[in-house]
N, C-alpha and C positions, 0 to 999 in steps of 0.2 A: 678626680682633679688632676692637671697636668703636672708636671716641674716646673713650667714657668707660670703656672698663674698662683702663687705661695703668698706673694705681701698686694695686702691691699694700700689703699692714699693714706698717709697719713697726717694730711692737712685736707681744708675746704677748700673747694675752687667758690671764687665767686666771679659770678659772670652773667655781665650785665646785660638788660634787653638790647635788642638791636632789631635792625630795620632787614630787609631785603637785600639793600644792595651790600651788605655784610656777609653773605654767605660764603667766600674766602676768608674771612674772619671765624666762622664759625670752626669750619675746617680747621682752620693754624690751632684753635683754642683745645679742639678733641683732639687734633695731635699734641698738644701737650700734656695733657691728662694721660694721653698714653705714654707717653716720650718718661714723666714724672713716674708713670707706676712702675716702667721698666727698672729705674733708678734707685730702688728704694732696697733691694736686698746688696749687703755687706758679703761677698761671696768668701772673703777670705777668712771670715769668722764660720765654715762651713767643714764641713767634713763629709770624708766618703767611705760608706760603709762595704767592706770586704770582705771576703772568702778568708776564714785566718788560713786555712790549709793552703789555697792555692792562688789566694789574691783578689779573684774573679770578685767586679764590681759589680756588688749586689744593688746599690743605689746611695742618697746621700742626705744630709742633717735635713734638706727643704723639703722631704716627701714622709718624715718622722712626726709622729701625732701623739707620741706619748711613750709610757710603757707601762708595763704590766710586769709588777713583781712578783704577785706569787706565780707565774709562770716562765719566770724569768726571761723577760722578752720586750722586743724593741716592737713599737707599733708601727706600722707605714702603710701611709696610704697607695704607694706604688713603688714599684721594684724593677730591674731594670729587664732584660730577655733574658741574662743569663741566670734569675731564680725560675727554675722551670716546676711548673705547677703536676704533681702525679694525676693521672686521671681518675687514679682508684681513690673514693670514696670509702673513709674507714670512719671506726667510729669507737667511743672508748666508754670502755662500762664501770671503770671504778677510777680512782686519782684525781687529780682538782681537772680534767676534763668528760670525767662521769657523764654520762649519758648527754653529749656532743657527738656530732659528725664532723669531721674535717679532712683537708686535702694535704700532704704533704709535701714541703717545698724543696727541691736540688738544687745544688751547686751545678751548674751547666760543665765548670770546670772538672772539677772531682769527683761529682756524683754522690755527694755525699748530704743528709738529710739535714736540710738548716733550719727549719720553722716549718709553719703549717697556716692555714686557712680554716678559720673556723666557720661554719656551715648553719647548723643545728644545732644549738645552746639548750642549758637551760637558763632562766630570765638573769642570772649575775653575770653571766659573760654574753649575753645578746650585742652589746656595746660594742663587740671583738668580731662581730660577724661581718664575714668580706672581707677583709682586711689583715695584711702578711705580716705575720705574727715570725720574726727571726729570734731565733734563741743569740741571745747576747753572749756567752760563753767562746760562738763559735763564729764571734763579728769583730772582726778591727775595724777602728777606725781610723783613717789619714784625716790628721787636723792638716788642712791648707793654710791657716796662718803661720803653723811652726813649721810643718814639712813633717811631724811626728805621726809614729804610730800607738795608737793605744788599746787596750783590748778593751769592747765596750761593754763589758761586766764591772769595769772599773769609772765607768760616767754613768751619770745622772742622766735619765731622758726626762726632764720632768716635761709634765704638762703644758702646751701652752697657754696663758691666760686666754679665758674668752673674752673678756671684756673687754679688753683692748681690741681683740677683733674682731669685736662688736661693734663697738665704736668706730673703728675704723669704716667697715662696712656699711653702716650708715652714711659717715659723710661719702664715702663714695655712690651709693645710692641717692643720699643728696643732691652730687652734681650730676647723676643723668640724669634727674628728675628734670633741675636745671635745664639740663638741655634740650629735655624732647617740651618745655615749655616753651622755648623760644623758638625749637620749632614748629608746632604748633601753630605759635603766635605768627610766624614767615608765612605758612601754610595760608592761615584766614588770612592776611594780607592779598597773599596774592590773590587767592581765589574772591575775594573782594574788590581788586583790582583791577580782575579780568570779565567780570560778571559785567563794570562798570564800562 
C-alpha cells in the first residue's frame, strides 16, 4: 500500500440516478469523492520516523500498522530508500525469532542495523511476514504538530481499529458500487438509443 492511499471516506456519497446527458455531472461527482478522500488525513497530528544516530528518514506515523512488543518494534507497512534491505538471508535458531528467516534492515546513512524483514515464521509471528519490523530503541520520532523530538520506545504504536476501517471501506465500496450502477444504467441507455 502507498503513503497516499492511508484514510479511506468517512461519510456516504449519495448519488442519485441521472440520465445521459449528465455525464459532466458524473465526472464533477467522482472528482469529488476524490477531491473528499484527499482531505481526510490531519498531517500535522503525523510524525516522522528517524535514524536516532544520524537522522536519516526512515518513514512516517501513515505507513505504521501497529507494533510488536515482545520484539520491541514498530510495524510498517513501507519505508522510505534510505532503509536499505541486506540481500543475505539469515535465519535464527533460538530467541523469540527461533526458527524464522529474515532480512536485515540499514540505515542508508550510518549503516547501522535498524530492524529486519521477517520471511519464514513459525505460525505466531506469520502476521509480521513482509513487513519492516524497525527496533523502536533506535527510531525518533518528529511530532509535526509540536516540532518535538521523542524517542519511540517511549510511544505507544497501538493498533489501529479495524472496525472503523471496516466501516469506512464499506461505505467507500458503497459509493463505487453507486457508480458503476449509474453507469451502467447510461450505458443501456445509450445502447438502447442507438439500436433505436
Amino acid at each position: 500500500m502507498s503513503n497516499s492511499t492511508r484514510s479511506l471516506l468517512e461519510s456516504s456519497y449519495d448519488i442519485g440516478p441521472c440520465d445521459s446527458t449528465q455525464t459532466s455531472s458524473i465526472a464533477d461527482q467522482l472528482k469529488a469523492v476524490t477531491d473528499r478522500e484527499m482531505c481526510m488525513v490531519d498531517y500535522r497530528n503525523c510524525s516522522v520516523l528517524q535514524c536516532m544516530t544520524c537522522n536519516t528518514v526512515f518513514g512516517d506515523s501513515l505507513g505504521i500498522c501497529g507494533e510488536v512488543q515482545s520484539l520491541q518494534s514498530i510495524v510498517c507497512l513501507n519505508v522510505t530508500e534510505d532503509v536499505r534491505v541486506n540481500e543475505k538471508l539469515e535465519m535464527s535458531l533460538k530467541g523469540k525469532l527461533a526458527s524464522s528467516t529474515y532480512q536485515v534492515l540499514h540505515c542508508a546513512g550510518c549503516h547501522r542495523a535498524v530492524g529486519l524483514v521477517l520471511h519464514s515464521t513459525p505460525e505466531h509471528l506469520s502476521a509480521l511476514r513482509n513487513l519492516f519490523l524497525l527496533r523502536k530503541e533506535l527510531i525518533n520520532c518528529y511530532m509535526l504538530r509540536s516540532g518535538t523530538c521523542v524517542n519511540a520506545s517511549k510511544i505507544n504504536f497501538k493498533h489501529r481499529l479495524m472496525d472503523k476501517n471496516i466501516n469506512e471501506l464499506k461505505q467507500f465500496l458503497e459509493a463505487q458500487l453507486k457508480q458503476v450502477k449509474i453507469l451502467e444504467g447510461m450505458m443501456e441507455k445509450l445502447s438502447t438509443h442507438n439500436v433505436n
